[in-house]
mmCIF file as Biopython writes it, N, C-alpha, C and O atoms, coordinates in Angstrom:
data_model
#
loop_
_atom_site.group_PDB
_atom_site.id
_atom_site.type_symbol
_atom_site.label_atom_id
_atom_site.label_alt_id
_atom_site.label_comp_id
_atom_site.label_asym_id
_atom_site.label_entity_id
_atom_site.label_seq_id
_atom_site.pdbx_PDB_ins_code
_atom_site.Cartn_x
_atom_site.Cartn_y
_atom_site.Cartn_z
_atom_site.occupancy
_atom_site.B_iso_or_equiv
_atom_site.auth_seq_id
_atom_site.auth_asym_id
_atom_site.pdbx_PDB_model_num
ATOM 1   N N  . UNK A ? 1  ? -0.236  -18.224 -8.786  1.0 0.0 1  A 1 
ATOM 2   C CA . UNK A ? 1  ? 1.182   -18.496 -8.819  1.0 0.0 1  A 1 
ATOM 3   C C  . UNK A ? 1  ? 1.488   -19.343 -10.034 1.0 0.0 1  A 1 
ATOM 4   O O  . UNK A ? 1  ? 0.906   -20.297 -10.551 1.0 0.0 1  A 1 
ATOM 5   N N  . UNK A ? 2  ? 2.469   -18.754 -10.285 1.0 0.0 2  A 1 
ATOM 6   C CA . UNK A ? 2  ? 3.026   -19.716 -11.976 1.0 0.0 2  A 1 
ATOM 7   C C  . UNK A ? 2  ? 3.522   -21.221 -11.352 1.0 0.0 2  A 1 
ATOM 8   O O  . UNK A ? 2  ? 3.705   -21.440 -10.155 1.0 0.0 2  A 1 
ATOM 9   N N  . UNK A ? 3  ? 3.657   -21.993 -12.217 1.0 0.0 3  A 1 
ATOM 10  C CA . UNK A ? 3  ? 4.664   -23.063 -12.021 1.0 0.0 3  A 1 
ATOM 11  C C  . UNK A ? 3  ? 5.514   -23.401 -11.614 1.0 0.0 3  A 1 
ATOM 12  O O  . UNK A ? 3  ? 5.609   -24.425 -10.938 1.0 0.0 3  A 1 
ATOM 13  N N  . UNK A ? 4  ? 6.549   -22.518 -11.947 1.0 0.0 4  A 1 
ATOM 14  C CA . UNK A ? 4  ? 7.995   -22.055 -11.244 1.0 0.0 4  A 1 
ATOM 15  C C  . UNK A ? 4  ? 8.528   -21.653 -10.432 1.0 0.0 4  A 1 
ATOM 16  O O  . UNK A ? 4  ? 9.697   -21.615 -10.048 1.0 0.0 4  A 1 
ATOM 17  N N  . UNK A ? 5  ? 7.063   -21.118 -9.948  1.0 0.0 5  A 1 
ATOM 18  C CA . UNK A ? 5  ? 7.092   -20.397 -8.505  1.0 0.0 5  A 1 
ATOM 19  C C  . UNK A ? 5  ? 8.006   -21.740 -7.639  1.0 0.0 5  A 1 
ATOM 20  O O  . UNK A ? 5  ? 9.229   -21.624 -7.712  1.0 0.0 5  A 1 
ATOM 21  N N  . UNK A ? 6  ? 7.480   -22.949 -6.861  1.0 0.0 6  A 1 
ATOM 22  C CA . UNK A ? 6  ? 7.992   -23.544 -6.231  1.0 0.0 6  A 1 
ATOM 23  C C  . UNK A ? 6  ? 9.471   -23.886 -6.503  1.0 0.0 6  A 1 
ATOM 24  O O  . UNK A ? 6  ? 10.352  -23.839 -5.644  1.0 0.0 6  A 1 
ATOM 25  N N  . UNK A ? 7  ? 9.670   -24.277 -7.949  1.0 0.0 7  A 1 
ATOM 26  C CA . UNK A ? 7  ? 11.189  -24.146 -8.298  1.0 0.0 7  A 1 
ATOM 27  C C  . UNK A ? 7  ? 12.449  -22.740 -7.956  1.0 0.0 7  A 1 
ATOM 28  O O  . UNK A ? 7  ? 13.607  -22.650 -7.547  1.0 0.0 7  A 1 
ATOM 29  N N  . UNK A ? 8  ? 11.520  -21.966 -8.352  1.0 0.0 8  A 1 
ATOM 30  C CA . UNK A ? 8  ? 12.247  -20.818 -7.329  1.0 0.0 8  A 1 
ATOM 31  C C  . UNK A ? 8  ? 12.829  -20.538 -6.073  1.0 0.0 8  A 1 
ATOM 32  O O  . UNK A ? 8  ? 13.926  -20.163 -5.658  1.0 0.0 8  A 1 
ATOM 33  N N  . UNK A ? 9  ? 11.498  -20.910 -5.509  1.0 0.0 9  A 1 
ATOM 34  C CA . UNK A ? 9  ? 11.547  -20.664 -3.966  1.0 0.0 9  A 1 
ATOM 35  C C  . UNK A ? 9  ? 12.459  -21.775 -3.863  1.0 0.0 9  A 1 
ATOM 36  O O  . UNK A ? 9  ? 13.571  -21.367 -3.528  1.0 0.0 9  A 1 
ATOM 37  N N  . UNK A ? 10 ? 12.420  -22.849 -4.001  1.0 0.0 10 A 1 
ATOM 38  C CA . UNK A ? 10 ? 13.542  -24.218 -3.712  1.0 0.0 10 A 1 
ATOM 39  C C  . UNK A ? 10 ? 14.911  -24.094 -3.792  1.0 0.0 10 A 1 
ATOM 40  O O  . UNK A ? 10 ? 15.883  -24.726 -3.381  1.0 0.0 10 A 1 
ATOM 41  N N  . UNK A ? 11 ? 14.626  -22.676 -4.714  1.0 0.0 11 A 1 
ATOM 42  C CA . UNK A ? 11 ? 16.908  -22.860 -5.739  1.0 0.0 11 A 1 
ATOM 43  C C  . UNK A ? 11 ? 16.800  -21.398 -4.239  1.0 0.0 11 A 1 
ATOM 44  O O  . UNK A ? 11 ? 17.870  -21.248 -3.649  1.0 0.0 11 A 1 
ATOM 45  N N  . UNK A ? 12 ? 16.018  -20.794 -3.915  1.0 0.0 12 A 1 
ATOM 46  C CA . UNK A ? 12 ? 16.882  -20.002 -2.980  1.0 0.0 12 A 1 
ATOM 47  C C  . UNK A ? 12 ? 17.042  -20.504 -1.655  1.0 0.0 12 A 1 
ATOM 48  O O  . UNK A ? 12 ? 17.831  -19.870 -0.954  1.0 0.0 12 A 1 
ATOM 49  N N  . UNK A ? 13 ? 16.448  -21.546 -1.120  1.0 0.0 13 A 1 
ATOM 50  C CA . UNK A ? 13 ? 16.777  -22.241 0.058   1.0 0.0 13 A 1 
ATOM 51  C C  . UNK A ? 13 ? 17.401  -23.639 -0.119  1.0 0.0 13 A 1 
ATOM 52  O O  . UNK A ? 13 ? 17.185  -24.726 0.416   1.0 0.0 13 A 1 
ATOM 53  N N  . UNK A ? 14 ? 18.333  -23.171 -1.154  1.0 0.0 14 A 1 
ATOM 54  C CA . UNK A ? 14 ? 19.011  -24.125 -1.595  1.0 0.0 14 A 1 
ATOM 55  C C  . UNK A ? 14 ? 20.078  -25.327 -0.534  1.0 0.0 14 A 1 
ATOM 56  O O  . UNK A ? 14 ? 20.339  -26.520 -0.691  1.0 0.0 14 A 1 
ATOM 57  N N  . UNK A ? 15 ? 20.422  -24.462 0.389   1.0 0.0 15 A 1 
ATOM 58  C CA . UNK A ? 15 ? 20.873  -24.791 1.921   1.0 0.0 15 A 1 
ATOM 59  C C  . UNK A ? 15 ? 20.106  -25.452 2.909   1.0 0.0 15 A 1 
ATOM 60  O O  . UNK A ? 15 ? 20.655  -26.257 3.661   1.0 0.0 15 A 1 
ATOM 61  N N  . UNK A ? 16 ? 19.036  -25.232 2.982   1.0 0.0 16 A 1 
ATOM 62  C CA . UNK A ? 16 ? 18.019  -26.085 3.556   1.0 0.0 16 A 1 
ATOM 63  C C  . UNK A ? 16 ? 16.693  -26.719 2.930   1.0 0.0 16 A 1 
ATOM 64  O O  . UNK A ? 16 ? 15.644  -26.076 2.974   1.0 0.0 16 A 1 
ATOM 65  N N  . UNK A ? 17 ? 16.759  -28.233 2.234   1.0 0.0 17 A 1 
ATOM 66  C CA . UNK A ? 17 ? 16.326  -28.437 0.813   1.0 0.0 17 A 1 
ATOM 67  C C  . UNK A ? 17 ? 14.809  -28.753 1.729   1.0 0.0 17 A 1 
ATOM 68  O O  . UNK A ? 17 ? 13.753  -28.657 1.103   1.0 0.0 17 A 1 
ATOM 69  N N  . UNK A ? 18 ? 14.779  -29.064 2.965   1.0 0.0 18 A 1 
ATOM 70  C CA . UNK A ? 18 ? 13.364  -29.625 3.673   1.0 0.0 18 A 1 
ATOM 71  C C  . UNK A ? 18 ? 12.698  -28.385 4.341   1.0 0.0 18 A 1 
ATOM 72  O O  . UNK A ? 18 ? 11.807  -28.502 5.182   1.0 0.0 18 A 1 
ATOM 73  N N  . UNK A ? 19 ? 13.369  -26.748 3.753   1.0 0.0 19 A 1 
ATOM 74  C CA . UNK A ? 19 ? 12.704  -26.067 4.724   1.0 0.0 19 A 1 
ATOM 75  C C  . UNK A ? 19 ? 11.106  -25.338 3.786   1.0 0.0 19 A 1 
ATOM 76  O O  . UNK A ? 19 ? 10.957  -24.798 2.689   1.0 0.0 19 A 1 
ATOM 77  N N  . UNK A ? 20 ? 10.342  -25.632 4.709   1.0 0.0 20 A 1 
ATOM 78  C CA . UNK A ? 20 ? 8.542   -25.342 3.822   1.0 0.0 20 A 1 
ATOM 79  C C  . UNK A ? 20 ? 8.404   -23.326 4.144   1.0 0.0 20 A 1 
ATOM 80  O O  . UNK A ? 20 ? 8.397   -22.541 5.092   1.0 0.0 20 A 1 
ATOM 81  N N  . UNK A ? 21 ? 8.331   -23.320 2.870   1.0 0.0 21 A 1 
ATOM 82  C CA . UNK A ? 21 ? 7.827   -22.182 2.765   1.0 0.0 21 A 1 
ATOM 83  C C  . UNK A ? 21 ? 6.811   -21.952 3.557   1.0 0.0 21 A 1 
ATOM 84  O O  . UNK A ? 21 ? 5.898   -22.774 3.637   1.0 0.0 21 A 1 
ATOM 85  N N  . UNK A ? 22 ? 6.810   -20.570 4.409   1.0 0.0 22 A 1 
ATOM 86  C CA . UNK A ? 22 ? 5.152   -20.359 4.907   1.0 0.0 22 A 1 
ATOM 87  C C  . UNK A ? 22 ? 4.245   -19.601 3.676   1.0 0.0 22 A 1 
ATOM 88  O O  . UNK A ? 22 ? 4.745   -18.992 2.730   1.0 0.0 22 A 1 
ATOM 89  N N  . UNK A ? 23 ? 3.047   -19.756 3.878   1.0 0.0 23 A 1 
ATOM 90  C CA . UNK A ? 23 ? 1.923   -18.977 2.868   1.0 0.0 23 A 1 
ATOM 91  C C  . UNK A ? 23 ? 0.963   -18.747 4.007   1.0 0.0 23 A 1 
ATOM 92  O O  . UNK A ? 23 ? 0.579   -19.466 4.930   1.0 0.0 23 A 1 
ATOM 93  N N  . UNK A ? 24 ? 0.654   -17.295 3.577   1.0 0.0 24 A 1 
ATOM 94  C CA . UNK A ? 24 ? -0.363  -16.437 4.236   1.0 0.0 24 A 1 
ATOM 95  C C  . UNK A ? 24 ? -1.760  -17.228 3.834   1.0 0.0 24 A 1 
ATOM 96  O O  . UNK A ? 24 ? -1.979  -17.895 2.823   1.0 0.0 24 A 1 
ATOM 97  N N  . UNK A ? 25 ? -2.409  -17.014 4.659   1.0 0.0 25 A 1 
ATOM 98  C CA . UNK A ? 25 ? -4.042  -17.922 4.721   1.0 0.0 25 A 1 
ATOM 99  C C  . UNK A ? 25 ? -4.764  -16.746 4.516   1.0 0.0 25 A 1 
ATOM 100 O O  . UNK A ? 25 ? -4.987  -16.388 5.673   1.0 0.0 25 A 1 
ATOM 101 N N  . UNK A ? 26 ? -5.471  -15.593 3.488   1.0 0.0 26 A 1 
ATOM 102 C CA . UNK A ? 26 ? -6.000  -14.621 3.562   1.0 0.0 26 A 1 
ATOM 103 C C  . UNK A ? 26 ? -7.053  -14.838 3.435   1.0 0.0 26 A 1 
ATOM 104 O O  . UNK A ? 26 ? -7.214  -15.624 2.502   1.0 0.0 26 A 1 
ATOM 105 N N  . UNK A ? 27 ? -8.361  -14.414 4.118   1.0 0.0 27 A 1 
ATOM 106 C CA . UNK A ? 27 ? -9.656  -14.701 3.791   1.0 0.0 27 A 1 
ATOM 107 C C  . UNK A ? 27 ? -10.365 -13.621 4.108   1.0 0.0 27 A 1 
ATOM 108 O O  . UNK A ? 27 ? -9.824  -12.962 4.997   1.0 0.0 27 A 1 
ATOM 109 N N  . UNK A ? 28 ? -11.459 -13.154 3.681   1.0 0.0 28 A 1 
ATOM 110 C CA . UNK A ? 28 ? -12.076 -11.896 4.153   1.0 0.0 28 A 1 
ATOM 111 C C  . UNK A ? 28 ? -13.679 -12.689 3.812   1.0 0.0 28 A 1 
ATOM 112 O O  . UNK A ? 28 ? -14.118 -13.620 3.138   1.0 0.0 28 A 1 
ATOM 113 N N  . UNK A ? 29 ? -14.142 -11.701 4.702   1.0 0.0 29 A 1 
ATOM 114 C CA . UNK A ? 29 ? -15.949 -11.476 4.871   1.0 0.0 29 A 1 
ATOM 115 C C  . UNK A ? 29 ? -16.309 -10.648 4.278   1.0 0.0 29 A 1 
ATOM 116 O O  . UNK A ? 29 ? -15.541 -9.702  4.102   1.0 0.0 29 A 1 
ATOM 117 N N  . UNK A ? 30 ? -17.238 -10.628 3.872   1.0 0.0 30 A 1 
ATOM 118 C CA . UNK A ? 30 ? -18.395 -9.362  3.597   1.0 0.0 30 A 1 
ATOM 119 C C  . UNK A ? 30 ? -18.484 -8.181  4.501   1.0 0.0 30 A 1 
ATOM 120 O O  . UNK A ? 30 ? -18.419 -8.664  5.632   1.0 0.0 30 A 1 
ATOM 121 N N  . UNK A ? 31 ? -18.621 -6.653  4.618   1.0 0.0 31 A 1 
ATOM 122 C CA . UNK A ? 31 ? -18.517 -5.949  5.776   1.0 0.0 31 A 1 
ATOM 123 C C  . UNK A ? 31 ? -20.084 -6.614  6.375   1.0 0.0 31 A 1 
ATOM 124 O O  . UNK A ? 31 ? -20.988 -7.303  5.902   1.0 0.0 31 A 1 
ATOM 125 N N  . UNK A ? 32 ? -19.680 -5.737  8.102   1.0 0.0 32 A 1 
ATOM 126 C CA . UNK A ? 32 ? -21.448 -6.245  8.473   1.0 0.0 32 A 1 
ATOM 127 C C  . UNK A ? 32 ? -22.515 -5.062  8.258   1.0 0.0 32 A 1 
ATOM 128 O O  . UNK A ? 32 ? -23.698 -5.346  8.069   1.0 0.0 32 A 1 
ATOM 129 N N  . UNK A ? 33 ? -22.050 -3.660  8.294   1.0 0.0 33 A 1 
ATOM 130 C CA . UNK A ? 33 ? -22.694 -3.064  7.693   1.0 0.0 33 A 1 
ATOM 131 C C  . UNK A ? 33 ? -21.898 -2.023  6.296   1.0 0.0 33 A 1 
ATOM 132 O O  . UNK A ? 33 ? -20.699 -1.787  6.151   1.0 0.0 33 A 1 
ATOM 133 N N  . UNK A ? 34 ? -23.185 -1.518  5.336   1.0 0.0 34 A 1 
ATOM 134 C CA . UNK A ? 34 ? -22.168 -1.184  4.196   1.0 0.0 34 A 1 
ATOM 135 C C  . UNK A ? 34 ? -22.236 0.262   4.450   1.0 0.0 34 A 1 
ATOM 136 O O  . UNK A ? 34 ? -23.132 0.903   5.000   1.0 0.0 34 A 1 
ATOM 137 N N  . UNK A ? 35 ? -20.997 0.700   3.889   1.0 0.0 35 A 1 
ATOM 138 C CA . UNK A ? 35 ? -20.712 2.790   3.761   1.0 0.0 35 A 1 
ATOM 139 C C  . UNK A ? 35 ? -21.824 2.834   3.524   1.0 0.0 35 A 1 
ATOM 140 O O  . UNK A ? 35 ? -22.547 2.034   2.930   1.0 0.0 35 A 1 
ATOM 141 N N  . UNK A ? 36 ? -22.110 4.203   4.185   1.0 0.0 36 A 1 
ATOM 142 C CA . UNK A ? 36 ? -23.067 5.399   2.891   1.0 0.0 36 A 1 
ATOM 143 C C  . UNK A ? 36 ? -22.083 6.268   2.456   1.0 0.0 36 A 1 
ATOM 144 O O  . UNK A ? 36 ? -20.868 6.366   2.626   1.0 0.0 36 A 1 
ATOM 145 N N  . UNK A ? 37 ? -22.825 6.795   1.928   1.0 0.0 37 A 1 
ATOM 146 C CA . UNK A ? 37 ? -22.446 7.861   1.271   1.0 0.0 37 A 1 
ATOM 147 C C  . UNK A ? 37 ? -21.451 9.196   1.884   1.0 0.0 37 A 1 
ATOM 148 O O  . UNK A ? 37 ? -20.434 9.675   1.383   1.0 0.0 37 A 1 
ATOM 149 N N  . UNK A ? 38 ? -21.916 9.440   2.702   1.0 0.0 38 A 1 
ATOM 150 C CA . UNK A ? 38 ? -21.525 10.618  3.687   1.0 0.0 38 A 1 
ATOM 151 C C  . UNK A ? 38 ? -20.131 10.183  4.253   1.0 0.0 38 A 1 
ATOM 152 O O  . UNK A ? 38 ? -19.079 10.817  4.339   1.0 0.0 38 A 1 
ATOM 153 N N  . UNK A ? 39 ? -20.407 9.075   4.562   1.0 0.0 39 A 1 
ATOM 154 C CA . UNK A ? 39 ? -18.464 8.097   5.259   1.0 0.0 39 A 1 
ATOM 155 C C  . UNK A ? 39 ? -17.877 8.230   4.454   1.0 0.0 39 A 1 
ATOM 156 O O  . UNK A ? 39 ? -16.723 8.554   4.733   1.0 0.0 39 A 1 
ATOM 157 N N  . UNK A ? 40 ? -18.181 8.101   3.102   1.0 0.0 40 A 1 
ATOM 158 C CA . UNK A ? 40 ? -17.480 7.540   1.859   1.0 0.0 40 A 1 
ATOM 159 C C  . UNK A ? 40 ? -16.779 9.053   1.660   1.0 0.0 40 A 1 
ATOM 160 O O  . UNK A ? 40 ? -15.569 9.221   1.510   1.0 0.0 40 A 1 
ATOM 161 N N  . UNK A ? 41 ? -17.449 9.762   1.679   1.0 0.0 41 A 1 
ATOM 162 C CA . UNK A ? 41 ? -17.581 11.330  1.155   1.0 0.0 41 A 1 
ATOM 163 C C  . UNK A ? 41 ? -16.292 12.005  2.164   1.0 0.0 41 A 1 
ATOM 164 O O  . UNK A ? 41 ? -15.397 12.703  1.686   1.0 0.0 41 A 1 
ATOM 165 N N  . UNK A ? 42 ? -16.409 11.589  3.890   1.0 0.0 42 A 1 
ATOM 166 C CA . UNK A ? 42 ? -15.623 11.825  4.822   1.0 0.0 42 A 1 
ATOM 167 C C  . UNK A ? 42 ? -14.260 11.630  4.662   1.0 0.0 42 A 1 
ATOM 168 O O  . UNK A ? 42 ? -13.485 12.577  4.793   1.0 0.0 42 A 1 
ATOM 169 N N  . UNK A ? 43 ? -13.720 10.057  4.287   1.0 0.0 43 A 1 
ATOM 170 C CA . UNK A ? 43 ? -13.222 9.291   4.146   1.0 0.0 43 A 1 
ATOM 171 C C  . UNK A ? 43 ? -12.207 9.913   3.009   1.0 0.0 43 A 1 
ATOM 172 O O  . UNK A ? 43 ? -11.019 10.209  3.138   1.0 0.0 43 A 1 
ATOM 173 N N  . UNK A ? 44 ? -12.714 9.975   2.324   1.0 0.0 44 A 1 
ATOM 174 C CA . UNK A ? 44 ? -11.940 10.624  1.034   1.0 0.0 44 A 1 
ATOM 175 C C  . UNK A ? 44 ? -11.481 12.216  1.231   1.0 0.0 44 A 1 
ATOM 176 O O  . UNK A ? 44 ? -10.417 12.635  0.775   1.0 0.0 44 A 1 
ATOM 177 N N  . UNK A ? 45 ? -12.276 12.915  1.854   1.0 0.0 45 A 1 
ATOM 178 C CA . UNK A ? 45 ? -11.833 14.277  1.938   1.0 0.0 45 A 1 
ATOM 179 C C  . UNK A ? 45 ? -10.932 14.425  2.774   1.0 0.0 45 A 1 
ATOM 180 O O  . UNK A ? 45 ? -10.039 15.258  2.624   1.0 0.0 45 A 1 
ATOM 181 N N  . UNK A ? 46 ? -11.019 13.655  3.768   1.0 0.0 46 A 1 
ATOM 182 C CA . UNK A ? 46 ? -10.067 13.528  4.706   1.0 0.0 46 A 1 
ATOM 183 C C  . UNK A ? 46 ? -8.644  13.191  4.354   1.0 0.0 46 A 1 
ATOM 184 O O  . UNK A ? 46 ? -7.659  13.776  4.805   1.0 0.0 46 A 1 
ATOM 185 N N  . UNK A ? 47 ? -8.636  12.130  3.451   1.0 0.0 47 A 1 
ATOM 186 C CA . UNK A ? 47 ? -6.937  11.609  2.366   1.0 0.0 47 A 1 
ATOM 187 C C  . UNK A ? 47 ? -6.818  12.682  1.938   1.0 0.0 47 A 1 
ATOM 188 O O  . UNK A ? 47 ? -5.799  13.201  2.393   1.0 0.0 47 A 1 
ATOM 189 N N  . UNK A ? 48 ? -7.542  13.539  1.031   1.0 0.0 48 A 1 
ATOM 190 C CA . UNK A ? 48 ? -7.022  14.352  0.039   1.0 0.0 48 A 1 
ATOM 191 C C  . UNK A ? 48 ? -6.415  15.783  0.932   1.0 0.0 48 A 1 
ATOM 192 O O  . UNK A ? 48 ? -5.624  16.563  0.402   1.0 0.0 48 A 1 
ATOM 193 N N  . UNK A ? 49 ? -6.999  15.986  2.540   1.0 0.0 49 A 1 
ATOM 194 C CA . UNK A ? 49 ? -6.345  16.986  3.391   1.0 0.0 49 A 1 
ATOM 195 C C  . UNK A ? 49 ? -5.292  16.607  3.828   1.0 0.0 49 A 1 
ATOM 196 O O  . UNK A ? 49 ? -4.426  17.451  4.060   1.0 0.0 49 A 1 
ATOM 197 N N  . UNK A ? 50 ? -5.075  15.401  4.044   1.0 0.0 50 A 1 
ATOM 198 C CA . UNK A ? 50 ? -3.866  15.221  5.192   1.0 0.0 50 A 1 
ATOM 199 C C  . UNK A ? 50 ? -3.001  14.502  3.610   1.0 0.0 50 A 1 
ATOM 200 O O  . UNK A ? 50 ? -1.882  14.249  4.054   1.0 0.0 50 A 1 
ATOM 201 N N  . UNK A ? 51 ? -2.992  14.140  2.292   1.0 0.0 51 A 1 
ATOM 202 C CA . UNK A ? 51 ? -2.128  13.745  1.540   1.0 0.0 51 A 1 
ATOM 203 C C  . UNK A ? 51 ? -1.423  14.896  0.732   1.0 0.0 51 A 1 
ATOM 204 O O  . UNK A ? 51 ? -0.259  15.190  0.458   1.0 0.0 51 A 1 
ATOM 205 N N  . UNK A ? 52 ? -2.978  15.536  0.418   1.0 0.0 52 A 1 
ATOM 206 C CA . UNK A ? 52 ? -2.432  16.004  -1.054  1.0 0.0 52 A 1 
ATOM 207 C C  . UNK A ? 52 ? -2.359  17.351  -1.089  1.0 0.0 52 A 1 
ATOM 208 O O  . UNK A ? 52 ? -1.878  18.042  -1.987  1.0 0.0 52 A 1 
ATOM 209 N N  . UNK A ? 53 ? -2.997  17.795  0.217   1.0 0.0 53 A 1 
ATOM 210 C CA . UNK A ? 53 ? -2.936  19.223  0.673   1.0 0.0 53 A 1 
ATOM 211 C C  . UNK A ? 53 ? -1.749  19.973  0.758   1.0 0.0 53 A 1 
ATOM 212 O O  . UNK A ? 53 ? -1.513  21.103  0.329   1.0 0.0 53 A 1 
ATOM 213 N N  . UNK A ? 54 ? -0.956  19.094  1.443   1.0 0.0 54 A 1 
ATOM 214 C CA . UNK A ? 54 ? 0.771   19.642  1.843   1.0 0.0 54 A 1 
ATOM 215 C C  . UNK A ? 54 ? 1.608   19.662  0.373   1.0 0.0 54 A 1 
ATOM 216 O O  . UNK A ? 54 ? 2.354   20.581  0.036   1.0 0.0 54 A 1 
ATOM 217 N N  . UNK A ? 55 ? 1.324   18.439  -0.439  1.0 0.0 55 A 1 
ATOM 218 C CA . UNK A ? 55 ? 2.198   18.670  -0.993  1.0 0.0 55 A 1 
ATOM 219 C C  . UNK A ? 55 ? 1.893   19.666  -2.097  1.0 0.0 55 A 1 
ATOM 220 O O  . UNK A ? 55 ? 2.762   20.386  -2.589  1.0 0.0 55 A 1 
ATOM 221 N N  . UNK A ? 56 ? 0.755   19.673  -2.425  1.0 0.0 56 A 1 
ATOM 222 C CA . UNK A ? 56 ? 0.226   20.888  -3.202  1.0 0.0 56 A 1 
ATOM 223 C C  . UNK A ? 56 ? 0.837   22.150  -2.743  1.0 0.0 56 A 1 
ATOM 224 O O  . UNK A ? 56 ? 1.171   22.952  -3.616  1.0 0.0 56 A 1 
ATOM 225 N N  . UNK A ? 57 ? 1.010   22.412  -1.654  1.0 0.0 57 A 1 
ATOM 226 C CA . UNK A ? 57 ? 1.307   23.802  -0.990  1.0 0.0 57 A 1 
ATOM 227 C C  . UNK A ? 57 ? 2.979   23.797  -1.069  1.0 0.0 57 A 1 
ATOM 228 O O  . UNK A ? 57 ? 3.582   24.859  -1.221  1.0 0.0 57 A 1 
ATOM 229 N N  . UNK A ? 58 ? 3.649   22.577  -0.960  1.0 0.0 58 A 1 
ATOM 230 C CA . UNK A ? 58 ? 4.624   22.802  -1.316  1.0 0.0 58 A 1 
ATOM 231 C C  . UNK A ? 58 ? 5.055   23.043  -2.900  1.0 0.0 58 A 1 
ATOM 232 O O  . UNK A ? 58 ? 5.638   24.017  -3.376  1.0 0.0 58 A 1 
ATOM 233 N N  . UNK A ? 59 ? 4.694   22.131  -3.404  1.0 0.0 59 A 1 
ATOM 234 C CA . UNK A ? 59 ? 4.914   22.357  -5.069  1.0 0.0 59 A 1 
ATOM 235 C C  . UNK A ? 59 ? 4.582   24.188  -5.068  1.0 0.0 59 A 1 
ATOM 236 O O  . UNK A ? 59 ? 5.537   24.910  -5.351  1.0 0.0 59 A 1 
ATOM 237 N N  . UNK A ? 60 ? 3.434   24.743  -4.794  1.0 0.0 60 A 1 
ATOM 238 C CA . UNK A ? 60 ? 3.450   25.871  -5.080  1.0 0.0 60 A 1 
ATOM 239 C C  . UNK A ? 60 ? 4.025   27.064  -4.597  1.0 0.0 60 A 1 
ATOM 240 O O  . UNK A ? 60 ? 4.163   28.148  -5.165  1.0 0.0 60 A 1 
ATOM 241 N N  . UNK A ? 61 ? 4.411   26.617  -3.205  1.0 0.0 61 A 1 
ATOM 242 C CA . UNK A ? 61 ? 5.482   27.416  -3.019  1.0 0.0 61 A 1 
ATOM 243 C C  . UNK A ? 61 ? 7.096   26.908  -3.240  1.0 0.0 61 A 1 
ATOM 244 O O  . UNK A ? 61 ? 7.961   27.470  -2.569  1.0 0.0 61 A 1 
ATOM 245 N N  . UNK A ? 62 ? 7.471   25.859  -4.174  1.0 0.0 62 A 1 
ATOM 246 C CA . UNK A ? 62 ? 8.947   25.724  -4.511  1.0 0.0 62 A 1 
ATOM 247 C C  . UNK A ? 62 ? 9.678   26.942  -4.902  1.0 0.0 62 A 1 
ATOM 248 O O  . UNK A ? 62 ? 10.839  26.888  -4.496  1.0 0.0 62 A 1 
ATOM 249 N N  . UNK A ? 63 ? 9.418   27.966  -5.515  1.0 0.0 63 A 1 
ATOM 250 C CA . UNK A ? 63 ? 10.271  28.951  -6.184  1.0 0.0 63 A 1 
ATOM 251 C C  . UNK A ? 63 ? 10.627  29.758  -4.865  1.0 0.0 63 A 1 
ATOM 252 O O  . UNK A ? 63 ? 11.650  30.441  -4.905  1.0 0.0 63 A 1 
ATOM 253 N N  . UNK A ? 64 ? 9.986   29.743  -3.870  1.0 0.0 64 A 1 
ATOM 254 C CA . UNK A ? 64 ? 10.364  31.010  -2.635  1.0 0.0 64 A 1 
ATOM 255 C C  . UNK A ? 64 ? 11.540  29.628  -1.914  1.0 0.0 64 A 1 
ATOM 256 O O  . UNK A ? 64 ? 12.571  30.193  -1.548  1.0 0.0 64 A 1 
ATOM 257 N N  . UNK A ? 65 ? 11.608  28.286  -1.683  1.0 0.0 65 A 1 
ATOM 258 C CA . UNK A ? 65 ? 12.360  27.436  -1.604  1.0 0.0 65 A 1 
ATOM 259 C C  . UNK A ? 65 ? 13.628  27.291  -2.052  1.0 0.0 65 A 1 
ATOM 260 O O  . UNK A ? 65 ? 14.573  26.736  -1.492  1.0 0.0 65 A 1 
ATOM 261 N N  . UNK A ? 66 ? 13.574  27.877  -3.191  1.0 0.0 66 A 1 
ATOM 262 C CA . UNK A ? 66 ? 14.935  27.595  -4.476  1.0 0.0 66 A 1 
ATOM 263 C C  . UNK A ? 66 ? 15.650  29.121  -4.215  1.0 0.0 66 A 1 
ATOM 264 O O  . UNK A ? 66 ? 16.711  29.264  -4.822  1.0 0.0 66 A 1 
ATOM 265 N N  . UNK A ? 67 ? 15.339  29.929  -3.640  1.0 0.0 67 A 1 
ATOM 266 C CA . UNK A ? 67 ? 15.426  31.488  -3.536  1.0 0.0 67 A 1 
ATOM 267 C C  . UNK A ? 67 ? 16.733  31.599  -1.992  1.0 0.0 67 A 1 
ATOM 268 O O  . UNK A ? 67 ? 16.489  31.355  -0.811  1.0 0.0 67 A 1 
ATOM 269 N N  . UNK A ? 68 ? 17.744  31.937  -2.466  1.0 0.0 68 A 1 
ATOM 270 C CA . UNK A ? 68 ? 18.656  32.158  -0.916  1.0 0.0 68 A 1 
ATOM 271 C C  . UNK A ? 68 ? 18.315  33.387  -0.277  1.0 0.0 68 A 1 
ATOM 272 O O  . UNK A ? 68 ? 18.045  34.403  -0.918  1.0 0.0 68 A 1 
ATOM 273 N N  . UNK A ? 69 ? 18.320  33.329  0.876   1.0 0.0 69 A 1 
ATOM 274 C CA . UNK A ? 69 ? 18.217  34.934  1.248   1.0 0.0 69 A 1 
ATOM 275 C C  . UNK A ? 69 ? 19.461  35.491  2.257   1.0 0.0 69 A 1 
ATOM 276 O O  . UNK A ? 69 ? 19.492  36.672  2.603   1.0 0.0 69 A 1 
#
């Protein structure tokens, strides 16, 4: 966070000059066990069916889309 950050946040709760910002406490671990390969492999094929599949199929069928009947 820059410097200004707190000056910021202050000029927009300008109405309540004692009210404390909350801040997220984020902390993470190490996993307990790591991917292989095969999850990794799952994992990804799986995004690219359920993301990129549809819209691929749409992009390629746009022209029968744009078409009145």
């Amino acid at each position: 966070m820059s410097v200004l950050t707190p000056l910021l946040l202050r000029g927009l709760t300008g109405s309540a000059p004692g009210l404390m910002v909350p801040r997220a406490q984020v902390h993470s671990k190490p996993p307990r066990e790591q991917l292989g390969v095969g999850e990794i492999a799952i994992g990804l094929t799986s995004c690219f069916i359920c993301c990129l599949l549809p819209a691929g199929w749409v992009l390629s069928h746009l022209e029968s889309y744009k078409k009145r009947d």
